[in-house]
ZAFIGU-380570 format. One record per atom (N, C-alpha, C, O): residue number from 0; atom name; x negated, y negated, z negated. Coordinates in nm, 2 decimals, always signed. Layout:
residues N
seq|atom|xx|yy|zz
NUM|CA|X|Y|Z
...
end
This chain:
residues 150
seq|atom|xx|yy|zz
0|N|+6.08|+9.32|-9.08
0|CA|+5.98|+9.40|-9.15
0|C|+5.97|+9.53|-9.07
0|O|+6.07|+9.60|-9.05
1|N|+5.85|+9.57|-9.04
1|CA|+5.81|+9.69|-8.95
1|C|+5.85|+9.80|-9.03
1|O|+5.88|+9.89|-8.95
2|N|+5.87|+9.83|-9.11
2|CA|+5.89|+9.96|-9.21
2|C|+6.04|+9.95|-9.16
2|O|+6.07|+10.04|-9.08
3|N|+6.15|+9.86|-9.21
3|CA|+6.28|+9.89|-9.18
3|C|+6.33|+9.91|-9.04
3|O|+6.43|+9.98|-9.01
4|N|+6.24|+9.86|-8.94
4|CA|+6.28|+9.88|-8.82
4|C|+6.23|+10.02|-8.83
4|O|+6.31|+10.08|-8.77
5|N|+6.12|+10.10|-8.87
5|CA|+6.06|+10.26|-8.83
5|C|+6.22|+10.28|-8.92
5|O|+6.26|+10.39|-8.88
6|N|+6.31|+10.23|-9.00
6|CA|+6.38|+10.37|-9.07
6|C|+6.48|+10.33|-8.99
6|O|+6.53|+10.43|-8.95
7|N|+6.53|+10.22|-8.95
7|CA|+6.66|+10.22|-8.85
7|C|+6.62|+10.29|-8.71
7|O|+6.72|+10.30|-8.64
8|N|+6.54|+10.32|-8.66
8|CA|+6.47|+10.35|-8.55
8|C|+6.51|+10.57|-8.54
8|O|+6.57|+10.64|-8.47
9|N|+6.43|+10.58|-8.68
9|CA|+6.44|+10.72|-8.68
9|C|+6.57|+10.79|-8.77
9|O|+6.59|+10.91|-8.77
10|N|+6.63|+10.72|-8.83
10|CA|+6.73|+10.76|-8.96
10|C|+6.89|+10.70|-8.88
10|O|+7.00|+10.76|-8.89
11|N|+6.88|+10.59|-8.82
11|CA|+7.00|+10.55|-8.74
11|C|+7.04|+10.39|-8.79
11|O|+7.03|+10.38|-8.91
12|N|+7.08|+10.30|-8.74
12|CA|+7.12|+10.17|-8.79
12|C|+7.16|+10.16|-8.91
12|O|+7.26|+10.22|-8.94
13|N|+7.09|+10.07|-9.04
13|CA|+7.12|+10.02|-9.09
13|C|+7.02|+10.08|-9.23
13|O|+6.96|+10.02|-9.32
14|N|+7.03|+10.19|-9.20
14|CA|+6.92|+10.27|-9.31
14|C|+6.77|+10.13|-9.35
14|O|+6.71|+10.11|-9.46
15|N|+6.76|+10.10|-9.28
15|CA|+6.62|+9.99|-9.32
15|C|+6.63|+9.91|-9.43
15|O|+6.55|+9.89|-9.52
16|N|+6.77|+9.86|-9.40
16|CA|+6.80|+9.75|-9.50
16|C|+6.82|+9.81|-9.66
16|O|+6.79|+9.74|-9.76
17|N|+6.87|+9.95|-9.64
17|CA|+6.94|+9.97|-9.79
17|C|+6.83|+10.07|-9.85
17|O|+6.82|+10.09|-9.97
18|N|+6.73|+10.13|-9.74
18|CA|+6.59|+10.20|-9.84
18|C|+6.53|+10.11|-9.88
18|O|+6.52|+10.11|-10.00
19|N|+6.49|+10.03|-9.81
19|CA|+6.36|+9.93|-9.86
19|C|+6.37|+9.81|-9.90
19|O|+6.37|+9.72|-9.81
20|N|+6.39|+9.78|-10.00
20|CA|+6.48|+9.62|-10.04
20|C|+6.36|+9.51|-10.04
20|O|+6.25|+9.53|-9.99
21|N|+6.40|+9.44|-10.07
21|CA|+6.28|+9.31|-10.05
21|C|+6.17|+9.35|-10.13
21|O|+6.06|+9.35|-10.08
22|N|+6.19|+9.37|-10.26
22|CA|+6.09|+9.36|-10.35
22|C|+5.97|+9.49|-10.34
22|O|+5.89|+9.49|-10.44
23|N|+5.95|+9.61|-10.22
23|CA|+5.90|+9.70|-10.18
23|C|+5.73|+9.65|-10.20
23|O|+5.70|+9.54|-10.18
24|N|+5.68|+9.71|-10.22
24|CA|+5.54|+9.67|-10.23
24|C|+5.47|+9.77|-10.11
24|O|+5.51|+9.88|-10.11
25|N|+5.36|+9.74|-9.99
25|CA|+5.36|+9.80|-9.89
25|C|+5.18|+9.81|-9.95
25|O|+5.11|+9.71|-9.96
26|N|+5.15|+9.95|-9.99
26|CA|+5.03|+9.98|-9.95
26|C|+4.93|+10.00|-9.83
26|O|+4.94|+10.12|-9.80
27|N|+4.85|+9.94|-9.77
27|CA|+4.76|+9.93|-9.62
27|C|+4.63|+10.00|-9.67
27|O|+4.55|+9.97|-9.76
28|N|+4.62|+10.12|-9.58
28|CA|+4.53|+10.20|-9.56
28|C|+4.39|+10.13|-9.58
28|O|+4.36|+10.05|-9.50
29|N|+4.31|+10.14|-9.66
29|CA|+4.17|+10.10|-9.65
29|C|+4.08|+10.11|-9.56
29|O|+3.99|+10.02|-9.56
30|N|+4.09|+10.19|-9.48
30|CA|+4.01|+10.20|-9.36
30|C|+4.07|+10.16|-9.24
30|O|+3.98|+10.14|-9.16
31|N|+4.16|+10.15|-9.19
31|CA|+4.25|+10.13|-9.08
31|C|+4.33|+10.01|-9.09
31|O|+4.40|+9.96|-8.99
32|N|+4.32|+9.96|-9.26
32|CA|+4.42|+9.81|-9.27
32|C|+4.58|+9.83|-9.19
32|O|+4.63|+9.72|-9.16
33|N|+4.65|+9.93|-9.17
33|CA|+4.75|+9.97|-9.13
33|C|+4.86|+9.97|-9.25
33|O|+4.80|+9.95|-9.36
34|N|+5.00|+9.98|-9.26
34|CA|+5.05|+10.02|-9.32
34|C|+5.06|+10.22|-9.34
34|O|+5.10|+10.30|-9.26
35|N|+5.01|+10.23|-9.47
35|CA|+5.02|+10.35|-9.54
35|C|+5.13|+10.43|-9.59
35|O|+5.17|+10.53|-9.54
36|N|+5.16|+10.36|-9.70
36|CA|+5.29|+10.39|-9.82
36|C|+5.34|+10.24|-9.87
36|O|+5.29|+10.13|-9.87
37|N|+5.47|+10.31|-9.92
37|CA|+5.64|+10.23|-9.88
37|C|+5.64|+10.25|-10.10
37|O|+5.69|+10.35|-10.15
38|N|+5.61|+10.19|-10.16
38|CA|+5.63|+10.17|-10.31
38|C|+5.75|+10.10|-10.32
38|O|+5.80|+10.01|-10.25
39|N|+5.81|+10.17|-10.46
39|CA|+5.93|+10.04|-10.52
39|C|+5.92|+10.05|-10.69
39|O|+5.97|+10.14|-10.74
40|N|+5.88|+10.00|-10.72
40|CA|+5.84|+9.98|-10.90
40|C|+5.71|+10.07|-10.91
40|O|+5.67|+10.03|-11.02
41|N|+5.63|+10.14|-10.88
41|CA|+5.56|+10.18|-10.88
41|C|+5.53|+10.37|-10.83
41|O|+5.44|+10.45|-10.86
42|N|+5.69|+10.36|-10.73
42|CA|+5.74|+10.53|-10.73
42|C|+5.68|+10.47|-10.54
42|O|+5.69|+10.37|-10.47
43|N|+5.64|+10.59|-10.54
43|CA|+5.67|+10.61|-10.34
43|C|+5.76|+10.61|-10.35
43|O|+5.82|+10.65|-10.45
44|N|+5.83|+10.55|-10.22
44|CA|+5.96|+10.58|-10.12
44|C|+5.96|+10.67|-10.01
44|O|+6.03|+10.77|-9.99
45|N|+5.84|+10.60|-9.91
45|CA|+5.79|+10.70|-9.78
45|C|+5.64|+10.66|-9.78
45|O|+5.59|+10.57|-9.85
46|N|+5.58|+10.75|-9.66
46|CA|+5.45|+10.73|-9.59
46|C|+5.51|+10.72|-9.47
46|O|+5.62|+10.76|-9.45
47|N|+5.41|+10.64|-9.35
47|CA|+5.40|+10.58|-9.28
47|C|+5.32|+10.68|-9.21
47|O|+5.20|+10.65|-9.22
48|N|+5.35|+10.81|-9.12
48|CA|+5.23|+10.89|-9.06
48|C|+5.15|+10.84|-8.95
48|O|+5.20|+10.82|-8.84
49|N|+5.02|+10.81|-8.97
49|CA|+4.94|+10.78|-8.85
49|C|+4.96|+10.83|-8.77
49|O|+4.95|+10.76|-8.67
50|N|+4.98|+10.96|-8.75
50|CA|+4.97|+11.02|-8.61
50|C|+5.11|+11.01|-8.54
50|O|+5.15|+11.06|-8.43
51|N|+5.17|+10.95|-8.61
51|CA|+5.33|+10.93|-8.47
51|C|+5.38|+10.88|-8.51
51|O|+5.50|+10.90|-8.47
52|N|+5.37|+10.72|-8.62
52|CA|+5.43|+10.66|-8.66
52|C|+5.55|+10.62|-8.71
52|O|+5.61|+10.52|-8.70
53|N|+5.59|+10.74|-8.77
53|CA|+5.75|+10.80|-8.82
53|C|+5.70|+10.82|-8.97
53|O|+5.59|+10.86|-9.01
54|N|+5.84|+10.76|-9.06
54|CA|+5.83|+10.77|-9.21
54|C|+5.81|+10.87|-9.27
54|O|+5.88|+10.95|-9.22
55|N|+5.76|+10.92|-9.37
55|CA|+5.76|+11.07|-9.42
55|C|+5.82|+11.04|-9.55
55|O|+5.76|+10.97|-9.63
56|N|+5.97|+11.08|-9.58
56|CA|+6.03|+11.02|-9.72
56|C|+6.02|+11.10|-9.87
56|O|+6.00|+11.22|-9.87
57|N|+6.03|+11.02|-9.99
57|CA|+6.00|+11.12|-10.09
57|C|+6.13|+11.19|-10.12
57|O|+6.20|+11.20|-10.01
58|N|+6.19|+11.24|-10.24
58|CA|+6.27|+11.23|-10.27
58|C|+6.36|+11.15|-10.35
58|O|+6.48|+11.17|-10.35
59|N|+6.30|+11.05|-10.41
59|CA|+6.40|+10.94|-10.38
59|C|+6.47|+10.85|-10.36
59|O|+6.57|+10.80|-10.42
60|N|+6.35|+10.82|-10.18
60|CA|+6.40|+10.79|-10.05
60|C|+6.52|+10.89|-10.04
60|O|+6.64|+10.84|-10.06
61|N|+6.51|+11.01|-10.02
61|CA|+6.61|+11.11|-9.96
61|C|+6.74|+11.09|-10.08
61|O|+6.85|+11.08|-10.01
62|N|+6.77|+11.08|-10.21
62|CA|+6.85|+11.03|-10.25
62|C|+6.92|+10.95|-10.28
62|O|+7.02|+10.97|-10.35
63|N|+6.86|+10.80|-10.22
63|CA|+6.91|+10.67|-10.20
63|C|+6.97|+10.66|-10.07
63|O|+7.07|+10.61|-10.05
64|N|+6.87|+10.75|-9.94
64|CA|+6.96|+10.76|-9.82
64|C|+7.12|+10.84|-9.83
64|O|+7.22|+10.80|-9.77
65|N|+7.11|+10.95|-9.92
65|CA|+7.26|+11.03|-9.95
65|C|+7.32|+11.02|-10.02
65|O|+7.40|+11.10|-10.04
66|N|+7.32|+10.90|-10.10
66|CA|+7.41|+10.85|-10.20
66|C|+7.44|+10.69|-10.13
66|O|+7.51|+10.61|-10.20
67|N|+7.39|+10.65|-10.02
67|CA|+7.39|+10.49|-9.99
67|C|+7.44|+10.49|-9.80
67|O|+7.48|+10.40|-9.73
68|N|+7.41|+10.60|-9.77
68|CA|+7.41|+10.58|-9.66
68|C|+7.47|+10.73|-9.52
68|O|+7.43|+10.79|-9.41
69|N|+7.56|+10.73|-9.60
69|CA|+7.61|+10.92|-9.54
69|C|+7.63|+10.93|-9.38
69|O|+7.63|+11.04|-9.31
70|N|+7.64|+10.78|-9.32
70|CA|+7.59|+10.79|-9.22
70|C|+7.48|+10.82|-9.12
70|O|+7.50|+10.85|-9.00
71|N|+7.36|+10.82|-9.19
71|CA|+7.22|+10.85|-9.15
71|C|+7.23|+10.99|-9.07
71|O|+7.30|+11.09|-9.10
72|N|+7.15|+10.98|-8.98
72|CA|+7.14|+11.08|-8.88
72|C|+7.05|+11.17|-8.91
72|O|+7.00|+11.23|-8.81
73|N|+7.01|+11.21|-9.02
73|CA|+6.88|+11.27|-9.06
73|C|+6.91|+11.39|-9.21
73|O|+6.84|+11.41|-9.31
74|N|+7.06|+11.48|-9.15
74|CA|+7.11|+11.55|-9.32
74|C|+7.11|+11.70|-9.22
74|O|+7.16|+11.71|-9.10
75|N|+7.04|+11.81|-9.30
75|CA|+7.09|+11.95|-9.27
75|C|+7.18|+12.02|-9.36
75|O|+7.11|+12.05|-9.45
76|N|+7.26|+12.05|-9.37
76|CA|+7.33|+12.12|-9.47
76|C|+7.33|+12.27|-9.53
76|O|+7.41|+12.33|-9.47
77|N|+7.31|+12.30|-9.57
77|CA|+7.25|+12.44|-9.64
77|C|+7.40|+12.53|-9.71
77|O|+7.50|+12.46|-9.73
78|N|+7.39|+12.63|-9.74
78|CA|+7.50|+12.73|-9.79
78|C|+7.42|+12.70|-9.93
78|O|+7.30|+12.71|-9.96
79|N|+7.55|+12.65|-10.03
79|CA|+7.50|+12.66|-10.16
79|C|+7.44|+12.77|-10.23
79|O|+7.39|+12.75|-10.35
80|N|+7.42|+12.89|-10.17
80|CA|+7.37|+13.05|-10.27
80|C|+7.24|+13.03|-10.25
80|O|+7.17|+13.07|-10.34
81|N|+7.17|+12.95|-10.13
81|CA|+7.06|+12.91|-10.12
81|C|+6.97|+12.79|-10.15
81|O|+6.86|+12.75|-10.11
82|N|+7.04|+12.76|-10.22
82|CA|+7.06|+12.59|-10.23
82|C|+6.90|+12.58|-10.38
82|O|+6.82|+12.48|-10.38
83|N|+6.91|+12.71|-10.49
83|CA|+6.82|+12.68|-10.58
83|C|+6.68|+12.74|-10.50
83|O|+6.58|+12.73|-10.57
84|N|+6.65|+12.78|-10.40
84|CA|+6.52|+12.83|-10.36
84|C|+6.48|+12.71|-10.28
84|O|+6.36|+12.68|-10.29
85|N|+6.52|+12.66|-10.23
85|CA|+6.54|+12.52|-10.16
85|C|+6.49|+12.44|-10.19
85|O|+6.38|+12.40|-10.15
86|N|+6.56|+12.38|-10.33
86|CA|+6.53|+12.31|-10.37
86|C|+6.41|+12.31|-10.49
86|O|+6.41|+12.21|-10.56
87|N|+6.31|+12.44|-10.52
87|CA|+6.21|+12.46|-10.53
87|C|+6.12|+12.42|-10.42
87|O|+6.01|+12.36|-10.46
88|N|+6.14|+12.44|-10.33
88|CA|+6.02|+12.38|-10.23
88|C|+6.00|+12.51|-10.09
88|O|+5.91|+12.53|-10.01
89|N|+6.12|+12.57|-10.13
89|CA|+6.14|+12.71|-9.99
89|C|+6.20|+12.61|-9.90
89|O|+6.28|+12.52|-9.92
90|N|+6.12|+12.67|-9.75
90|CA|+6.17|+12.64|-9.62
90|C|+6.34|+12.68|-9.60
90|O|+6.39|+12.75|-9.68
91|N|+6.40|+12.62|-9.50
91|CA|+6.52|+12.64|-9.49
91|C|+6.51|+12.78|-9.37
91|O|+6.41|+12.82|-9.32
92|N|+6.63|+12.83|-9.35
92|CA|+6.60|+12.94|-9.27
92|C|+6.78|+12.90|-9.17
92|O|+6.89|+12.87|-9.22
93|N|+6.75|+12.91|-9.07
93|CA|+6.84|+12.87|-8.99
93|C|+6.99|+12.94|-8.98
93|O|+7.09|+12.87|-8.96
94|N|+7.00|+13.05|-8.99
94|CA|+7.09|+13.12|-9.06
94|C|+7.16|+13.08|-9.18
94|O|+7.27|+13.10|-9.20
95|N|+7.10|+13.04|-9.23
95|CA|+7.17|+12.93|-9.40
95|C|+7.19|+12.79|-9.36
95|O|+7.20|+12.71|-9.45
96|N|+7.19|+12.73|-9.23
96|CA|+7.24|+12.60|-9.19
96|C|+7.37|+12.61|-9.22
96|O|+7.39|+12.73|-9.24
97|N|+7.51|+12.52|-9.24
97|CA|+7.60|+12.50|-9.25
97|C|+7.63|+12.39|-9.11
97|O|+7.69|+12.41|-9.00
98|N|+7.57|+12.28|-9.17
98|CA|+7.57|+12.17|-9.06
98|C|+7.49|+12.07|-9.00
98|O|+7.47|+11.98|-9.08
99|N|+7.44|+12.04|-8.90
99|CA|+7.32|+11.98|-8.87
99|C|+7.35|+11.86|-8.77
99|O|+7.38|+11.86|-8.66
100|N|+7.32|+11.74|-8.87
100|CA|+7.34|+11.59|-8.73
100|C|+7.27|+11.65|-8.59
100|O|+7.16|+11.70|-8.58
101|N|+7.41|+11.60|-8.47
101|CA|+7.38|+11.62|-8.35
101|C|+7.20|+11.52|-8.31
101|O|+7.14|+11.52|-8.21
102|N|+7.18|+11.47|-8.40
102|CA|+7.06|+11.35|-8.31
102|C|+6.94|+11.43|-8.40
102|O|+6.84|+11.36|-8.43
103|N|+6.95|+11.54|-8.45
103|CA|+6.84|+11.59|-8.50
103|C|+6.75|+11.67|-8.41
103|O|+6.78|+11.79|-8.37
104|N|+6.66|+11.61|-8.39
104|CA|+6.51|+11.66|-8.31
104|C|+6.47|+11.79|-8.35
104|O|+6.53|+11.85|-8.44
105|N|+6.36|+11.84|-8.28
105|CA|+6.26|+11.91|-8.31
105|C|+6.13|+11.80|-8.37
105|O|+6.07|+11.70|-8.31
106|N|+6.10|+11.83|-8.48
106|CA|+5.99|+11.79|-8.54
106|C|+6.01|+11.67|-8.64
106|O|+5.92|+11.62|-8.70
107|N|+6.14|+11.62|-8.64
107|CA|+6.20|+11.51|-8.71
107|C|+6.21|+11.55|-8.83
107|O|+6.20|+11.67|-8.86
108|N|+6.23|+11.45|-8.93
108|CA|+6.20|+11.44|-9.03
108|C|+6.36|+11.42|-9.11
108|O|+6.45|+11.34|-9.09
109|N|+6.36|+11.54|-9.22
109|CA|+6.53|+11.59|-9.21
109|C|+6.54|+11.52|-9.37
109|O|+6.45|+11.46|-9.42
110|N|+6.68|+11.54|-9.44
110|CA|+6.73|+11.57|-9.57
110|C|+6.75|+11.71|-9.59
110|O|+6.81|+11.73|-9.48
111|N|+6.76|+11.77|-9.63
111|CA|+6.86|+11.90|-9.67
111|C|+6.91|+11.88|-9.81
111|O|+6.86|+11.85|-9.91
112|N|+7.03|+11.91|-9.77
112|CA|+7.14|+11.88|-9.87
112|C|+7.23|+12.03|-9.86
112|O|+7.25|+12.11|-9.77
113|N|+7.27|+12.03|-10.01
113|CA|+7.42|+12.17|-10.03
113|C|+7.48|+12.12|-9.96
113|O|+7.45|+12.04|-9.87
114|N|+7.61|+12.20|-10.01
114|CA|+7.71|+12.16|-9.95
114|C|+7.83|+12.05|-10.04
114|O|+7.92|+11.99|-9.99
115|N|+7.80|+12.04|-10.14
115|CA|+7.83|+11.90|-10.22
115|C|+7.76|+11.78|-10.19
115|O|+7.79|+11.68|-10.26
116|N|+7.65|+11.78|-10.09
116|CA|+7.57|+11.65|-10.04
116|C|+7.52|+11.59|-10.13
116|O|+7.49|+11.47|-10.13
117|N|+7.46|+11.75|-10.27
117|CA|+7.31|+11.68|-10.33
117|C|+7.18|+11.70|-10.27
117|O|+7.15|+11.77|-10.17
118|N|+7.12|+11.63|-10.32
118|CA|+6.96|+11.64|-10.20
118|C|+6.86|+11.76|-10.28
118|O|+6.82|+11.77|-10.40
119|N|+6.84|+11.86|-10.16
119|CA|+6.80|+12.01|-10.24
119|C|+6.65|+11.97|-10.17
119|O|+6.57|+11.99|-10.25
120|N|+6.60|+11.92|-10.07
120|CA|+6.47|+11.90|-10.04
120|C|+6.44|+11.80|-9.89
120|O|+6.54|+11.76|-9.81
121|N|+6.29|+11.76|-9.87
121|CA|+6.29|+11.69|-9.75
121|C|+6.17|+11.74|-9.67
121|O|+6.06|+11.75|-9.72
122|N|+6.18|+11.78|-9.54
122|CA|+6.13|+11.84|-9.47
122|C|+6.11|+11.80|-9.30
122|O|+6.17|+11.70|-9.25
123|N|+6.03|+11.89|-9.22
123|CA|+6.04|+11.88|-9.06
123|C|+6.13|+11.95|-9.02
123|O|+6.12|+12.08|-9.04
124|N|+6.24|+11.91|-8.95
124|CA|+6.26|+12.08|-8.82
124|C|+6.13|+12.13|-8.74
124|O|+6.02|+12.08|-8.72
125|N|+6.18|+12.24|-8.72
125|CA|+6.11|+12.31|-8.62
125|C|+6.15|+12.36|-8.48
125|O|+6.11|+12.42|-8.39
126|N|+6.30|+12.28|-8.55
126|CA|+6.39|+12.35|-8.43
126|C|+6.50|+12.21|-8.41
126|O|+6.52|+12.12|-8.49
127|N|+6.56|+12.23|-8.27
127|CA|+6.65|+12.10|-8.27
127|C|+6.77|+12.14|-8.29
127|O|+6.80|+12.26|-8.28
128|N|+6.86|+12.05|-8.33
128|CA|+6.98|+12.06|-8.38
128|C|+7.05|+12.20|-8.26
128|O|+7.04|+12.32|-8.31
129|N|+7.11|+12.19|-8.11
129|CA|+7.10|+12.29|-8.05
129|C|+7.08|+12.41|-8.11
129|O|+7.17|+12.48|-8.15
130|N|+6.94|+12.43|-8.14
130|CA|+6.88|+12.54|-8.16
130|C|+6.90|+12.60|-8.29
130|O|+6.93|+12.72|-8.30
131|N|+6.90|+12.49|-8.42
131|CA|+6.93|+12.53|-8.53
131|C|+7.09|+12.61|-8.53
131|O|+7.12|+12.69|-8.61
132|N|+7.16|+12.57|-8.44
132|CA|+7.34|+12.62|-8.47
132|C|+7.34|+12.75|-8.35
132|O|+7.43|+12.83|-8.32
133|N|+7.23|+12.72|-8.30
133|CA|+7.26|+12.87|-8.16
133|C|+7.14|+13.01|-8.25
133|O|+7.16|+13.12|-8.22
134|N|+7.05|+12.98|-8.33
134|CA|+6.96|+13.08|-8.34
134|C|+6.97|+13.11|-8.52
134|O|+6.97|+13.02|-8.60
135|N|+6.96|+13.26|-8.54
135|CA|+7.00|+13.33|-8.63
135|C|+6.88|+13.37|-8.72
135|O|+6.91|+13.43|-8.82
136|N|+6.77|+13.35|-8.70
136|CA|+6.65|+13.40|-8.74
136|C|+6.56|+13.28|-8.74
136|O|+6.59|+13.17|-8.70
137|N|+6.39|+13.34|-8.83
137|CA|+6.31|+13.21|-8.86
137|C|+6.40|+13.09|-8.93
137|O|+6.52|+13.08|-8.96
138|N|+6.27|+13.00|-8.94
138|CA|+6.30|+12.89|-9.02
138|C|+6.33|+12.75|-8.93
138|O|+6.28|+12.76|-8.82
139|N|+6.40|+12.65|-8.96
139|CA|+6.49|+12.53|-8.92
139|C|+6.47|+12.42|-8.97
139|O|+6.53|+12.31|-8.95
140|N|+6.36|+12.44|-9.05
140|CA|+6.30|+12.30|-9.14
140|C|+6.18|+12.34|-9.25
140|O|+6.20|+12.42|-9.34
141|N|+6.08|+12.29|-9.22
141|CA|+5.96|+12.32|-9.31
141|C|+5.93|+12.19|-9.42
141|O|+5.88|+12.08|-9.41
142|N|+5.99|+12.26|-9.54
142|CA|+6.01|+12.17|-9.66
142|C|+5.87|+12.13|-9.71
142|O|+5.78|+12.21|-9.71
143|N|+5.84|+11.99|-9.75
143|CA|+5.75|+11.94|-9.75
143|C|+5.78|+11.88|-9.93
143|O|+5.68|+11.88|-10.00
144|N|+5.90|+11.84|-9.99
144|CA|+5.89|+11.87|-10.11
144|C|+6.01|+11.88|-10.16
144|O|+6.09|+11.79|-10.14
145|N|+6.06|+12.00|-10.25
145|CA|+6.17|+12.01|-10.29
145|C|+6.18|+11.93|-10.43
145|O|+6.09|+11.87|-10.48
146|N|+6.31|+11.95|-10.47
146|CA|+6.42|+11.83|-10.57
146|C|+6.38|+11.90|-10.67
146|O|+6.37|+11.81|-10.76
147|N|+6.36|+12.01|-10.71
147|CA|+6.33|+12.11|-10.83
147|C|+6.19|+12.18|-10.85
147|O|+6.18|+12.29|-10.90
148|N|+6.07|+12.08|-10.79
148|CA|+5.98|+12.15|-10.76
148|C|+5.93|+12.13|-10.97
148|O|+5.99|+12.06|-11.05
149|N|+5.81|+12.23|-10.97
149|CA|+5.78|+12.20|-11.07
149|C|+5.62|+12.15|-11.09
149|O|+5.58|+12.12|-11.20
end
């Protein structure tokens, strides 16, 4: 199934199998007849982005990957004092990293998690892992929807 290969592809081996179970219902774009969005009872899981063909996850996706799969290559870690602005739907700021998987890209598609490894929001870097642990300033992930939004 093309969906679990994009999550083992971008998230790291094995994530495919345990996001997207059989019974996944796959919505295809109406105009492009492509795969769109990733459903499971009638909740998103992910989107499928046309433009670079990498999963965009909800949350969740993001807390079935951090409760199922702590291996996944795709967790930033945040200082808990910042953990409730976060998880409202505030960008992360690179200075409040704690810890960031070495295979984290620039532009990839993250978790951010406290520091108890609950899921505070899901987001892009902006910055690559390198960069996020060497630079003190700006933001390190642009949150696309936090865990406490309202």
């Amino acid at each position: 199934m093309k969906v679990r290969a994009v999550a083992d592809y971008q998230f790291g081996k094995g994530v495919g199998a345990k996001l997207f179970p059989e019974d996944i219902e796959i919505q295809l774009s109406p105009r492009t007849g492509r795969i769109r969005y990733i459903n499971l009872n009638g909740e998103r899981l992910a989107t499928l982005r046309p433009t670079d063909g990498r999963l965009s996850l909800s949350i969740k996706a993001a807390q079935t990957v951090a409760q199922n799969i702590p291996k996944a290559k795709c967790f930033v870690t945040v200082q808990n004092d910042v953990s409730q602005y976060i998880a409202k739907g505030g960008d992360v700021f690179a200075v409040h990293v704690v810890a960031v998987d070495d295979e984290v890209g620039a532009k990839d598609e993250v978790i951010a998690v406290d520091e108890n490894r609950e899921v505070l929001a899901v987001g892009r870097t902006l910055l690559s892992a390198p960069e996020i642990r060497a630079f003190k300033t700006g933001v390190a992930v642009k949150t696309r929807h936090g865990s406490r939004e309202s």
